[in-house]
C-alpha positions in Angstrom: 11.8 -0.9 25.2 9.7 1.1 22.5 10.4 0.4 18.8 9.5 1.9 15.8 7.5 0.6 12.3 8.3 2.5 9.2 4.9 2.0 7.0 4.6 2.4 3.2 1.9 4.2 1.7 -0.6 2.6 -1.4 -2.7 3.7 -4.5 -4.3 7.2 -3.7 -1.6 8.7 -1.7 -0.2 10.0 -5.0 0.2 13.4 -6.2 2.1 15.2 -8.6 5.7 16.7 -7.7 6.1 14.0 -5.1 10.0 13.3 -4.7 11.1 16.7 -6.8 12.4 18.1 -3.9 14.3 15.7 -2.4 15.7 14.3 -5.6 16.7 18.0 -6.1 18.2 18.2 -2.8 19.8 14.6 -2.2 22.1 12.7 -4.6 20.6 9.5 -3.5 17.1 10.5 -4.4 18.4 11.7 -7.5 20.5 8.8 -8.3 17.5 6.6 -7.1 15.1 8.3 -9.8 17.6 7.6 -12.5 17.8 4.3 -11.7 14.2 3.6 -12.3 14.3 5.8 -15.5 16.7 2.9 -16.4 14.6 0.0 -15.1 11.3 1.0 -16.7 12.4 2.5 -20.2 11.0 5.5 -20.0 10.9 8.4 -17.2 9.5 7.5 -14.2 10.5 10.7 -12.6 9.0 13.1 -15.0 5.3 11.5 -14.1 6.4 11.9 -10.8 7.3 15.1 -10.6 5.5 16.7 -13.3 2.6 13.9 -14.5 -1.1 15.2 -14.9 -3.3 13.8 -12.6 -5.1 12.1 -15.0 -1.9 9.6 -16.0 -0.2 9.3 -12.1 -4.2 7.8 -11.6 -3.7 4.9 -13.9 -3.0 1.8 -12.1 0.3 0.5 -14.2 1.6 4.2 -13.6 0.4 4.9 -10.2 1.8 1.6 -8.7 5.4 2.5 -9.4 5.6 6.1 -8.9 4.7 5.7 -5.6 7.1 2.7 -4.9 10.0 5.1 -6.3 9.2 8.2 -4.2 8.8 5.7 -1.3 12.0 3.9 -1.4 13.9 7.4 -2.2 12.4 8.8 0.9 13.7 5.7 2.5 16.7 5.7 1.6 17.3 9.3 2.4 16.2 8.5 5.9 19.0 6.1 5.9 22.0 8.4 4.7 20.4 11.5 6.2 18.9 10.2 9.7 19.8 8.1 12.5 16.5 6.1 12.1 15.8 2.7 12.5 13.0 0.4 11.8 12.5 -2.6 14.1 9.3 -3.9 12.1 8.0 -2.2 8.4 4.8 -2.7 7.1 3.0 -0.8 4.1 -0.6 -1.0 2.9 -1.2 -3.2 -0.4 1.5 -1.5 -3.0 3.1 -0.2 -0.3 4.1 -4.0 1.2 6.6 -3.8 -2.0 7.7 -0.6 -0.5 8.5 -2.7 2.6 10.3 -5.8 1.3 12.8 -3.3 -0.3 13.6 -1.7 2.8 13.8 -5.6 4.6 16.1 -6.5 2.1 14.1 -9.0 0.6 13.9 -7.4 -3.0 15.9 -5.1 -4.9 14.6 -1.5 -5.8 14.7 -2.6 -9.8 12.8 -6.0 -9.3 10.1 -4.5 -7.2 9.7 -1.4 -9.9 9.1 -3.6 -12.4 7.3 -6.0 -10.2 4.7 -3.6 -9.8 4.3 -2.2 -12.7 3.1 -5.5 -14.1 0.9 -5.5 -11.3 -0.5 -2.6 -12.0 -1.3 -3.7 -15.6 -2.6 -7.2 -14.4 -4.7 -5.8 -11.7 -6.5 -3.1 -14.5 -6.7 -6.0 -16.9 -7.8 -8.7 -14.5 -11.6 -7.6 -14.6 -13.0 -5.6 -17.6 -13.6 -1.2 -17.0 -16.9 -0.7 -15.4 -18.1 -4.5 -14.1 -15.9 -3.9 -11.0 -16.2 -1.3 -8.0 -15.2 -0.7 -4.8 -17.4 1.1 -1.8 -16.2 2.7 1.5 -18.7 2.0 4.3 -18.2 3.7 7.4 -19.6 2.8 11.4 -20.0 -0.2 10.8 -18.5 -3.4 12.5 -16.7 -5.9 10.1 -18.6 -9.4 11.0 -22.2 -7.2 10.5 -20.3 -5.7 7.0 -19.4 -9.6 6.1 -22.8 -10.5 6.6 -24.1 -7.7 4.8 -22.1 -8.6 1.6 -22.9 -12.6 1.7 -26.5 -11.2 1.7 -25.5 -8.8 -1.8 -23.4 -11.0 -3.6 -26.7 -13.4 -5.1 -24.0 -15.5 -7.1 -21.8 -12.4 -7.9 -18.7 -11.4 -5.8 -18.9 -8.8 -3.3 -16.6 -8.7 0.1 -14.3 -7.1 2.2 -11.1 -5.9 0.2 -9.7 -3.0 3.0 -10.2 -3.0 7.0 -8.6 0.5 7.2 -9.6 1.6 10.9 -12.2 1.2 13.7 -15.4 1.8 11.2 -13.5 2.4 7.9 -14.0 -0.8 6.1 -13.9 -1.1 2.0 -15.5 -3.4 0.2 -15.3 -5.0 -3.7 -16.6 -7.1 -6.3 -18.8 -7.0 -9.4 -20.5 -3.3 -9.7 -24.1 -5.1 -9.5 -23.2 -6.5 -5.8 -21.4 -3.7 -4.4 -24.4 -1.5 -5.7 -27.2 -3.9 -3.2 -24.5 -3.8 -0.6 -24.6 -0.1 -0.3 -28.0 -0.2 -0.4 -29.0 -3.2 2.4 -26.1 -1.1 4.6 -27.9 1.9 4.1 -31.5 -0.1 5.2 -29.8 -1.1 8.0 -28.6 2.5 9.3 -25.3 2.5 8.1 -25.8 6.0 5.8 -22.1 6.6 5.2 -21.6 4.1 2.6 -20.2 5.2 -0.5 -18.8 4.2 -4.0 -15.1 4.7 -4.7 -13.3 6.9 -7.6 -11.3 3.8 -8.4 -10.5 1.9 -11.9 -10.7 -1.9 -10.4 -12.0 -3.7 -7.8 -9.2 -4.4 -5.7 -8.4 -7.4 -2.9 -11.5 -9.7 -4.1 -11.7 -13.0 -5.9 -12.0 -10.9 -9.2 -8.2 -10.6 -9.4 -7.4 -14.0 -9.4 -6.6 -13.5 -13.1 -3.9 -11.2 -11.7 -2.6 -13.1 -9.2 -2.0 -15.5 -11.7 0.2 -13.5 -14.1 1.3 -12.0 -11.1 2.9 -15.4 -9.8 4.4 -16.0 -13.2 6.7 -12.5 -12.8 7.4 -13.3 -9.1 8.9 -16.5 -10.1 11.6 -14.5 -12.1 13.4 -12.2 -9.1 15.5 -13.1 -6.2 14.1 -12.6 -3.1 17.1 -12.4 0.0 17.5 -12.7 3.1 15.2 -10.4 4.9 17.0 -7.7 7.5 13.7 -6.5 9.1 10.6 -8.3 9.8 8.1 -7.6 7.6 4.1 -7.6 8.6 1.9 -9.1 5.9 -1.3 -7.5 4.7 -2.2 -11.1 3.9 -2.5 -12.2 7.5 -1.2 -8.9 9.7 1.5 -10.9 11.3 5.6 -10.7 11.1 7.7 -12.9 9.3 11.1 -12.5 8.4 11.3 -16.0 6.2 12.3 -14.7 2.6 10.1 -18.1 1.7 7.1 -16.8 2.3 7.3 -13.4 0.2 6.5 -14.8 -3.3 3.4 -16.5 -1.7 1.7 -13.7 0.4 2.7 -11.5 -2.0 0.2 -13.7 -4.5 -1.9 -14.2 -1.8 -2.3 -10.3 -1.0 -4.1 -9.3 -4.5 -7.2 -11.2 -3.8 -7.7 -10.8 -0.3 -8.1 -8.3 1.9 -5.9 -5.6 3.4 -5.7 -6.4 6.8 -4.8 -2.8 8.1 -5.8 -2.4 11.0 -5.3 -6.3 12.2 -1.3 -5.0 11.3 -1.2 -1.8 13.7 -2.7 -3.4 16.5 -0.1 -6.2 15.9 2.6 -4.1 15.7 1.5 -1.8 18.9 1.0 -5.4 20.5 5.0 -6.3 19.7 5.9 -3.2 21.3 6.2 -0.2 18.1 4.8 2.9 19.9 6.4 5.1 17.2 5.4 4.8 13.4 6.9 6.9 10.6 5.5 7.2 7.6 7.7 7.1 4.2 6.9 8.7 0.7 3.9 10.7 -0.2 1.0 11.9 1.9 -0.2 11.3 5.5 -3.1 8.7 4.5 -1.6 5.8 6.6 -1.1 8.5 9.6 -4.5 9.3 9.5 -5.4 5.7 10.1 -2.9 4.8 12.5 -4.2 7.3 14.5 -7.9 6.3 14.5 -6.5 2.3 15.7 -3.4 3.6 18.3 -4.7 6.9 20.2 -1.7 6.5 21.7 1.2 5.9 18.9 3.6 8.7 18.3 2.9 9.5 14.6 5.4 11.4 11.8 5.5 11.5 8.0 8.3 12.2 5.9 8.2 12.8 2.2 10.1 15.8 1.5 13.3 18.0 2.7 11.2 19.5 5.6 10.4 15.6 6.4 14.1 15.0 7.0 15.1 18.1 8.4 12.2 17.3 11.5 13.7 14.0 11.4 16.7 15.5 12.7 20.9 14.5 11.4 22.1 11.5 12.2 25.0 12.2 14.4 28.6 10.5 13.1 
């Protein structure tokens, strides 16, 4: 029998007016919005709907406007649609996005959850000795090998495996910098430096994963209703033990992207829906699983394709 992942978008799928639409056309949207209005202290749903680029692109911002219009598409889906998730999975922020929809955290904790780790991520390394680099065609034990060869006592590594010959890498701006260059030396020309304001998923954030532990410590986590696939080690759990830990775990290491789809498609999910703003984890799916039916919803057009769920 088929089954179906819901996956949660992360950082760059962001754009202004996500979640207007549906918070104007659903009360549980709307309600949702007002609720982290409440949770944050000031409104959430104004940067979402209406924020300038400039302030949905800072991390503390970013983190939890994309967590809110996720979890409202989510829970749309629920009242709206007759569709079930049999595993979820989202991709670094978007694991948050996840453990709401298992069960494991409330909406409020994970709001406020992130938008400390947001803060501690930006803070963790100083603006302009971190960067991050796409580089593209290029198989992930040659790109590991690559970056022991940069790093020269500095930190440089895999932070993303995204796709078949999407990987990203991080660490200090010096050894990113040689690692772009001994790809390029060794043919691989589609290596690139990132538009971002951290270096994400390396040993730099350990600072963050620090503080980061210290918030965790504060929330409930319950008992989980769906199994949950960690970016941390791309396999399902559904012991609410083990969320504090990976979720620690997941800021310094790698994204394990496409390790999670290929699970996922090996336990059985041939459909994956994606929920809250853009088609960025689509896209990927698509370059792992030729074959997995794809859909993204994030707005009233979303739903309405999704189809009514029948009483």
């Amino acid at each position: 029998m088929s089954k179906t992942a819901f996956i949660f978008p992360g950082q760059g799928s962001q754009y202004s007016g996500m979640g207007k639409e549906l918070a104007g056309t659903f009360t549980v949207a709307r309600q949702l919005f007002e609720e982290a209005d409440d949770a944050l202290g000031f409104k959430l749903s104004d940067l979402c709907f209406a924020g300038s680029d400039t302030d949905l692109k800072l991390t503390a911002n970013t983190q939890p406007a994309i967590l809110a219009t996720s979890v409202a598409v989510m829970k749309v889906v629920e009242v709206e649609t007759g569709l079930k998730a049999d595993f979820v999975a989202g991709h670094s922020l978007g694991e948050y996005s996840a453990l709401v929809c298992s069960g494991a955290i409330s909406f409020t904790d994970a709001l406020r959850t992130v938008r400390a780790r947001g803060t501690f991520m930006q803070d963790a390394v100083p603006v302009g000795t971190g960067s991050m680099a796409a580089i593209l065609g290029v198989e992930s034990a040659i790109l590991e090998e690559i970056c022991r060869e940069a790093a020269e006592g500095e930190v440089v590594s895999p932070a993303n495996f995204n796709s078949p010959g999407q990987i990203v890498i991080a660490g200090s701006v010096t050894a990113v910098t040689r690692a772009i260059e001994i790809a390029k030396g060794r043919g691989f020309r589609k290596a690139m430096l990132l538009p971002v304001s951290a270096p994400f998923h390396c040993a730099l954030m350990k600072p963050a994963a620090d503080r980061l532990a210290g918030v965790l410590e504060a929330i409930v986590v319950h008992e989980m209703n769906i199994p949950v696939i960690a970016n941390a080690d791309a396999a399902p759990y559904i012991d609410k033990d083990r969320v504090k830990p990976l979720l620690v775990t997941q800021v310094c290491s790698p994204v394990l992207w496409e390790q999670s789809v290929n699970a996922m498609s090996t336990l059985g999910v041939t459909t994956f829906i994606e929920l809250g703003p853009g088609k960025v984890l689509s896209g990927l799916v698509k370059r792992i699983n030729k074959e997995a039916i794809l859909s993204n919803i994030e707005d009233v057009s979303g739903i309405n394709a999704a189809g009514v769920k029948t009483l």
